[in-house]
N, C-alpha and C positions, 0 to 999 in steps of 0.2 A: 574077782573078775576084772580084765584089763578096762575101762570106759574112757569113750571118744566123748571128746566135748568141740563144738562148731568154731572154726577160725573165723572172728569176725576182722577181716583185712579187705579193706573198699577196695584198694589195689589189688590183687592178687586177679590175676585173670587166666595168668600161662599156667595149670596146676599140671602135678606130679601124679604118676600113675598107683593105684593103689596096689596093684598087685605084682610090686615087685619080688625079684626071686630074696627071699634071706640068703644072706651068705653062709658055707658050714662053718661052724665052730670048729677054733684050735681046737688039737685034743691038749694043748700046754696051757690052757686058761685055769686061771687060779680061782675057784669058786668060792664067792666073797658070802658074809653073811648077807642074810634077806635083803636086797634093794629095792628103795621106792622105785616104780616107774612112773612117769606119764607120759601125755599125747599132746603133740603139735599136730594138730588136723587144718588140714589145707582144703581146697574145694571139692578134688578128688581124690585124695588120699590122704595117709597121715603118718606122720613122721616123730619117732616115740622119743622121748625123753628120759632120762636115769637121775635120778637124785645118789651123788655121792657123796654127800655132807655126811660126817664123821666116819667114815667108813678106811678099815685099814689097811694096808696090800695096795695091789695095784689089779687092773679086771679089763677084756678085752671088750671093743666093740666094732661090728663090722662096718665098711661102707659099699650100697651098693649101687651103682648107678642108675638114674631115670631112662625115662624114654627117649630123653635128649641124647644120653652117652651109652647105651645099655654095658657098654663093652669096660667100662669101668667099675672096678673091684678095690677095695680099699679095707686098712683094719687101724685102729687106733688102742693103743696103750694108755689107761686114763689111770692117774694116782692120784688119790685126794689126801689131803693133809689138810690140819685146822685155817683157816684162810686161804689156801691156796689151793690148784689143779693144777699136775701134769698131766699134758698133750702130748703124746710120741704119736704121730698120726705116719701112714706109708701106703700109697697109692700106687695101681698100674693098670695102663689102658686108657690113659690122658693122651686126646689129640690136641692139637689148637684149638684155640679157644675161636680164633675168627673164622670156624665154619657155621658160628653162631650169627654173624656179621662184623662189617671189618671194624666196628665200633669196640669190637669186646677183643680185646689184647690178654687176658691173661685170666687166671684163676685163683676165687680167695676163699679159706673155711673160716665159717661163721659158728660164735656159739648163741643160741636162742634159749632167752631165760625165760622160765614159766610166765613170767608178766610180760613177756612178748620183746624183751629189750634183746636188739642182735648187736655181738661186741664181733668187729673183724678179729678172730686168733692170729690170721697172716694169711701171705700169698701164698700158693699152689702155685710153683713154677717148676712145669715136666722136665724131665733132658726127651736127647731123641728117644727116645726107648718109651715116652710118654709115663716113667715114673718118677715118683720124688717122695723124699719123705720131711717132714715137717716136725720139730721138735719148741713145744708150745707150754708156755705158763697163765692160768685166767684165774682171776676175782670168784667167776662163775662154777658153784658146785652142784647148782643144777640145771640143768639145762640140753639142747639138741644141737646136733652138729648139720649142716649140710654144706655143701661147698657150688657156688657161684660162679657164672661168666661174670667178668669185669672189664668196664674200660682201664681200670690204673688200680695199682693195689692199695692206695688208701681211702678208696671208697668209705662212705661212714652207713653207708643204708644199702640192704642187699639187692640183687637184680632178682626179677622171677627168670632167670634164667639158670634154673636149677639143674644140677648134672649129676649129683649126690647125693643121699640122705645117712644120714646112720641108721642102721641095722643092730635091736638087741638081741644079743644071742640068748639063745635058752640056758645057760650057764651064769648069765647074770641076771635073770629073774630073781623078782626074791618077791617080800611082800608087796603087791601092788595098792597103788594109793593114786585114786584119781584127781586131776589136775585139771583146770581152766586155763588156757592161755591164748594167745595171740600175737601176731605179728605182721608186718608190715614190709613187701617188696615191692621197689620199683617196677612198674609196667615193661615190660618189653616192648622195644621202638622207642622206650622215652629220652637215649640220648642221641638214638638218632634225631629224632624230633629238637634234643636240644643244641645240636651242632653238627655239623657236618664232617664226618671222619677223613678229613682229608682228601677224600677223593683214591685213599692210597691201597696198595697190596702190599702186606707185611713181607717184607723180605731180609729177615735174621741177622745175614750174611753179610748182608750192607749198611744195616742200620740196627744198633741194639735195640730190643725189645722194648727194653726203658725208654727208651729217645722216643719209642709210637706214644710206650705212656702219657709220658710228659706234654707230647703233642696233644693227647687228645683230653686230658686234663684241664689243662691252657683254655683248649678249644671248648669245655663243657663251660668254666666258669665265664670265657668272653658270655658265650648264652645265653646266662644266668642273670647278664650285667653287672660282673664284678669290676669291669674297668670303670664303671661309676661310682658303684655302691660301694666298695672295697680297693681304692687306687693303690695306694698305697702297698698293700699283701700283694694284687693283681702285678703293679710292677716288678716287683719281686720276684713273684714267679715267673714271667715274661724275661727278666734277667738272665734266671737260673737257666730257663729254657736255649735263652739265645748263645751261652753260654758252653751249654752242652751240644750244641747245633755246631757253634765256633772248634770245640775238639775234634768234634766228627770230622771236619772238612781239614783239621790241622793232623789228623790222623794220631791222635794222641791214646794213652792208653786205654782199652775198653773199660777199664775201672774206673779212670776218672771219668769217663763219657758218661757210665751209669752211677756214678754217686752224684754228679752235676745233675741227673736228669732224674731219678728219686727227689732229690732236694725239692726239684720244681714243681716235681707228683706233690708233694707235702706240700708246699705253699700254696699250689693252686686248690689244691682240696679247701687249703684254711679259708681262701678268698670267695671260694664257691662256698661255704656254708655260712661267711660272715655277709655274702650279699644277699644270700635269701633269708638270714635276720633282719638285716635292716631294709628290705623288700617288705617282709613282715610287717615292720614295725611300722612303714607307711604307709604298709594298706591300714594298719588298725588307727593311726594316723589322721585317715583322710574317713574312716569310718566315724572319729571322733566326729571332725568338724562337721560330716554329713548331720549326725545324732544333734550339734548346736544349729546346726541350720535349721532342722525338724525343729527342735525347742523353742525357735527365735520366729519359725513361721508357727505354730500352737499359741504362742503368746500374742503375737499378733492378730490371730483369728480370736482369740479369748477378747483381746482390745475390740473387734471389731462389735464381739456381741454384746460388752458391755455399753457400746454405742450407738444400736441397735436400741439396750434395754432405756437407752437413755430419750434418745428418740420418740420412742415410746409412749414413757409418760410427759411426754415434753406434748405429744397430742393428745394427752388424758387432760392435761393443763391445756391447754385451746379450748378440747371440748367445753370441761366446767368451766371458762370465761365467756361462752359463745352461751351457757346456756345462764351465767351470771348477768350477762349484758340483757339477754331476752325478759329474765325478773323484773330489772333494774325498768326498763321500758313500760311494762306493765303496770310498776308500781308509779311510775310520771305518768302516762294513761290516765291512770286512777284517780293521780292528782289534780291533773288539769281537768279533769270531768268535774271535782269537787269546784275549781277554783272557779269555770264558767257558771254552775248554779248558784253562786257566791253574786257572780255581778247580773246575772239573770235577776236574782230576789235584788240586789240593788238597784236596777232597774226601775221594778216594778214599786220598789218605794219610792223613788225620786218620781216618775209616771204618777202615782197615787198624791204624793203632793204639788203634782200639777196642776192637777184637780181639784186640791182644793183650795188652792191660789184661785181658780180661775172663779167661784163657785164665790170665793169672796168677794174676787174682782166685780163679779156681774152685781153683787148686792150692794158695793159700791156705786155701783151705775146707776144702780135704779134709786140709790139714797140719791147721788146727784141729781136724777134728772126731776128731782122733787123739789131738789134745791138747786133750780136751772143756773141761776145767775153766780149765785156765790159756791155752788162746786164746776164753775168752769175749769178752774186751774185743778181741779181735783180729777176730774173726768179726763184731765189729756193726761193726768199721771196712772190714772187705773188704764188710758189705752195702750199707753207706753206698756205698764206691766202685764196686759194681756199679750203684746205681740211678744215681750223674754218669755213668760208661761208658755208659748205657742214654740218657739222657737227650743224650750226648753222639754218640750214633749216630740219634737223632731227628734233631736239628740236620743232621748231615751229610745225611741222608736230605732234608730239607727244603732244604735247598740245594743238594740235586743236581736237585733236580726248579728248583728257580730258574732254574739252571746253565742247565739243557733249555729252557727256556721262551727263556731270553735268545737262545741260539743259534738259535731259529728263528725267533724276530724280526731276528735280525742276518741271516739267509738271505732272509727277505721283502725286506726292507730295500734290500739288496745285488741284489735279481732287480728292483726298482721302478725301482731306479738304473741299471742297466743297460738295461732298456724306454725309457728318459727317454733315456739316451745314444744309442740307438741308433736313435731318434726324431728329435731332434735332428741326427743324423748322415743320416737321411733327407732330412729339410727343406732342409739345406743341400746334398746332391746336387742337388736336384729345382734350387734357385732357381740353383745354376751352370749345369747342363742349360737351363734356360728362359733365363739371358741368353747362353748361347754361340749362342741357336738363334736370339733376337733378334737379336745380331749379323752372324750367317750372311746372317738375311732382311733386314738397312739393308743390307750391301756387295752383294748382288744386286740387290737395290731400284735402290742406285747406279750400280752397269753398266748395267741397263737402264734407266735412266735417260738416263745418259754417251751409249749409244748411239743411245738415240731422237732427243736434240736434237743430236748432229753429223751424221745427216744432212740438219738444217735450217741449222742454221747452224757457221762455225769456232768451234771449244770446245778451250780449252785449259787442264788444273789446276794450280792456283797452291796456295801455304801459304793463302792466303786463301779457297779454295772454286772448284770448277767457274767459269768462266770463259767465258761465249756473247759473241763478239765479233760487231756487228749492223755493217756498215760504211756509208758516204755514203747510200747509196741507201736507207736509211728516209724522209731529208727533199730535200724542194729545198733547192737552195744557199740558205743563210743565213736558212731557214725553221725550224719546231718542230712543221708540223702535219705529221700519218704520211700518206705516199703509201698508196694503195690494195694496192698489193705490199707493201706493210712490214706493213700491216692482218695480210698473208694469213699473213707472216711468225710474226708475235707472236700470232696465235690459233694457229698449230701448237704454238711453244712452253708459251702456257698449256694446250693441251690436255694437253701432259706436263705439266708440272707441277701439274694437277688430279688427276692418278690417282697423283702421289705426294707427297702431302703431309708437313708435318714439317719446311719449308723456308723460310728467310728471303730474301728477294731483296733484295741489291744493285743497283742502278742507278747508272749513270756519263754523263754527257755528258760530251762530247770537244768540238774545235774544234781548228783549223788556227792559225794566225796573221796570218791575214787581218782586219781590222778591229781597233778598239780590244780592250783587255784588260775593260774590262766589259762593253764589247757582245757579245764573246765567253761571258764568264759566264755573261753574262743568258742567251744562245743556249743554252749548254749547259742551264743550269739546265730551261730549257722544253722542250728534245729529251728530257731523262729525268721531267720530268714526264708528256709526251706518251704516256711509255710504259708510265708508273705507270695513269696512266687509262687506258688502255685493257688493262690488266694485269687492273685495278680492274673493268672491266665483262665480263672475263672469268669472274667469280666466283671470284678467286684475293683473298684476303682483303689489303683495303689494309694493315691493321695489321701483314703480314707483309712489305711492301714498304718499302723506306729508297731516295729519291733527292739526287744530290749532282750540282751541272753542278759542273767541275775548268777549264772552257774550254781555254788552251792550253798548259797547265800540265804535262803529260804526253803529249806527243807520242809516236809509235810508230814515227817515221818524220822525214826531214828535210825543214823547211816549205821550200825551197829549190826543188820542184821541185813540178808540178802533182799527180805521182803520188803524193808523200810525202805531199802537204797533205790528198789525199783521203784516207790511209790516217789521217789523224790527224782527221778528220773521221768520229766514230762516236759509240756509244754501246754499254758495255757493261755486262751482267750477270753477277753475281756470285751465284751458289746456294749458301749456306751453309747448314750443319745448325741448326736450332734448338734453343734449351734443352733442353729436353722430349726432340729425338730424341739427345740428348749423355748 
């Protein structure tokens, strides 16, 4: 049984009708042994494919026109030989091409290989009779034919302005073998969009067909910006062009007119696809330096919390000196309390031997006055040494009241210091209380978190932060723009992550190993853009989102098998704490 497999082509918008008529079969077709077939399926139809690799003879295939041309009929004569295919291709019922717009000058058949690659065979240029036949050699032994409106016949990428498909007749059936592939046409409008045709109505008779080529060649890559990006090729063809312009008006032969004005098709093409390389290369260019400018503002925010954490204990160091200085007070307190009872009991000893100075004094007096005459000189020295006694128990009186004073300044002193400590001892309960409760409320915060988005999506924790694993089905094969269900996906997730803020996002694009290693890149890089913007119109703050495509650099799975390739085919987020909540 024949099977259709999905074109996945972003571009493709103008699609081919599916129910076109087949064409009948020669009755002179050479019926070949069993041939593969498969399918080029477009958005609304599908356009079959013939494998002729090893096959020997030659075998016909019809063409019949879309809904753009219906009136066009076509058959091709295809021969395969080891490496190589003949094309004998012969059409009729080709009008102009610029009934499509006055951008599209001519007609070209393409072959589409299974892996979606279209190689131009050549131009389709009718006579009046609207036929022609085309005698073609290609690389490609398997592959689908359709034929295209063109502005210039060196085109390198097809127009969706399709007017032809091949047709397998039932004569070249054979064993059928289903096929995956895809491919890729230009938009329609897109060269209107990219240059302006002139302004002109093609008119044959005055101007050869080539010479519009050429013109509107010219005119696509000026577009393009190849008179920047590619001077050099761009002057060239501008040359060739002006050149072939200069015959036309010297009325020289129509051959040299159209081999000068082919020439300038050919350069200008080179010029147009070497400017959107190195377009290319400085958009990826300017992505670098954005991605160092992100690294250089991360490092800076990293400096900032390491100055933050420094800060920090720099008032843990205050604290313990405000509460070492309060000790330090207490313990002088202490001291000076000892050192006034110190001179208090000295006091009271110098007082205590005033007393009994005095106490001898007087029994001096009274021995004098027994012996009136000869203790005269005795009696004025004992009065002498009652008024120092007397004088000397002032003093001590005078210093015990000091004594008293100092001691209840050392008790004030000692109770201020104590308030301070104990003050102190307050503040630093309350600020350990408020960060054990802030802690409590992040690892709640984070379960309720953890929990909300795995039942959106698998989540798994890594050293690196929460882990939302988003798998294939965000994008079409080999696309970056979000499917509808991926939308519905990533607005759950930001809806958690709006009500818990405090959060940096990671973003990762993935990739398989299918295709080159930059196409890959490039794929991922654009799948975790895809996500950032629409993260970004979530009202989840961009300056909090970092993305990175890895391509196929981290597989999860082995590319060996369809099911490994799709598991390595994702993109994922990464939830880390931010500064601030560290």
């Amino acid at each position: 049984m024949l099977r259709r497999f999905p074109l996945f082509a972003a571009a493709l918008l103008l699609s081919t009708s599916a129910s076109f008529a087949q064409a009948p079969p020669p009755s002179d077709v050479e019926i070949l042994e069993e041939t593969p077939l498969f399918v080029v399926e477009t958005v609304a139809g599908t356009t079959e494919a013939v494998d002729y690799r090893f096959r020997r003879g030659s075998t016909k295939i019809a063409f019949q026109g879309t809904s753009l041309l219906p009136g066009l009929q076509g058959e091709a004569t295809v021969k395969s030989n080891r490496g190589v295919t003949e094309v004998s291709a012969r059409f009729q019922g080709l009008e102009p091409a610029t009934q499509f717009g006055a951008e599209y000058l001519t007609y070209v058949l393409w072959g589409i290989s299974p892996e979606g690659r279209a190689l131009n065979l050549g131009e389709v240029y009718p006579d009046d009779d609207g036929d022609f036949k085309l005698d073609v050699t290609t690389e490609l032994q398997a592959f689908a034919m359709i034929v295209t409106a063109e502005p210039y016949f060196t085109v390198r990428r097809p127009s969706n302005v399709i007017v032809a498909e091949n047709q397998v007749l039932p004569e070249t059936r054979g064993g059928k073998e289903p096929l995956r592939t895809k491919f890729e046409l230009l938009e329609r409008g897109q060269y209107e969009k990219l240059s302006n045709p002139l302004g002109m109505t093609v008119d044959t008779r005055r101007v050869p067909l080539d010479l519009y080529q050429a013109r509107n060649a010219v005119q696509v890559a000026r577009a393009l910006n190849a008179e920047t990006l590619a001077p050099d090729t761009f002057a060239k063809a501008v040359a060739s062009l002006e050149e072939a312009e200069q015959r036309l008006k010297d009325k020289e032969k129509a051959k040299d007119i159209a081999d000068r004005a082919r020439r300038a098709v050919q350069i200008a093409e080179d010029s147009r696809e070497l400017a959107v390389k190195r377009a290319d290369e400085m958009r990826r260019e300017a992505e670098r330096r954005a991605a160092a400018e992100r690294e250089t503002q991360a490092k800076e925010a990293a400096e900032r919390a390491a100055q933050d954490a420094a800060d920090a204990r720099q008032r843990q160091q205050e604290e313990a000196a405000l509460r070492a200085q309060a000790q330090q007070a207490a313990t002088a307190a202490e001291r000076q309390k000892l050192e006034a009872e110190l001179a208090a009991s000295k006091a009271r000893e110098q007082m205590q031997a005033a007393l009994r100075e005095k106490e001898a004094a007087q029994r001096v007096i009274d021995q004098a006055r027994a012996e009136a005459e000869q203790a005269k000189l005795e009696r004025q020295r004992l009065e002498e040494a009652t008024m120092e006694s007397q004088r000397a128990v002032e003093q001590a009186r005078a210093e015990k009241i000091e004594a008293l004073r100092m001691i209840e300044q050392a008790k004030t002193e000692a109770d201020e210091a104590r308030r301070q400590a104990a003050r102190l001892e307050e503040l630093r309960a309350s600020a350990e209380a408020q960060a054990a409760q802030a802690i409590a409320e992040r690892d709640a915060m984070e379960q309720r978190m953890q929990g909300a988005l795995s039942k959106i999506v698998e989540t798994r924790e890594s050293a690196r932060g929460l882990i939302l694993n988003l798998p294939d089905i965000l994008f079409d094969f080999g696309k970056s723009t979000l499917r509808p269900e991926a939308r519905e996906t990533l607005a759950r997730i930001a809806g958690v992550m709006m009500v818990t803020p405090g959060y940096n996002l990671w973003i990762e694009g993935h990739t398989d190993s299918v295709g080159s290693d930059e196409a890959n890149l490039k794929l991922s890089e654009a799948r975790a853009d895809s996500v950032k913007a629409f993260l970004g119109k979530s009202d989840i703050d961009p300056q909090t989102i970092t993305t990175v495509g890895l391509g196929e650099t981290q597989p999860v799975a082995s590319n060996d098998t369809d099911a490994g390739r799709q598991k390595n085919r994702r993109v994922e987020i990464i939830i880390q704490e931010s500064s601030e909540q560290q």
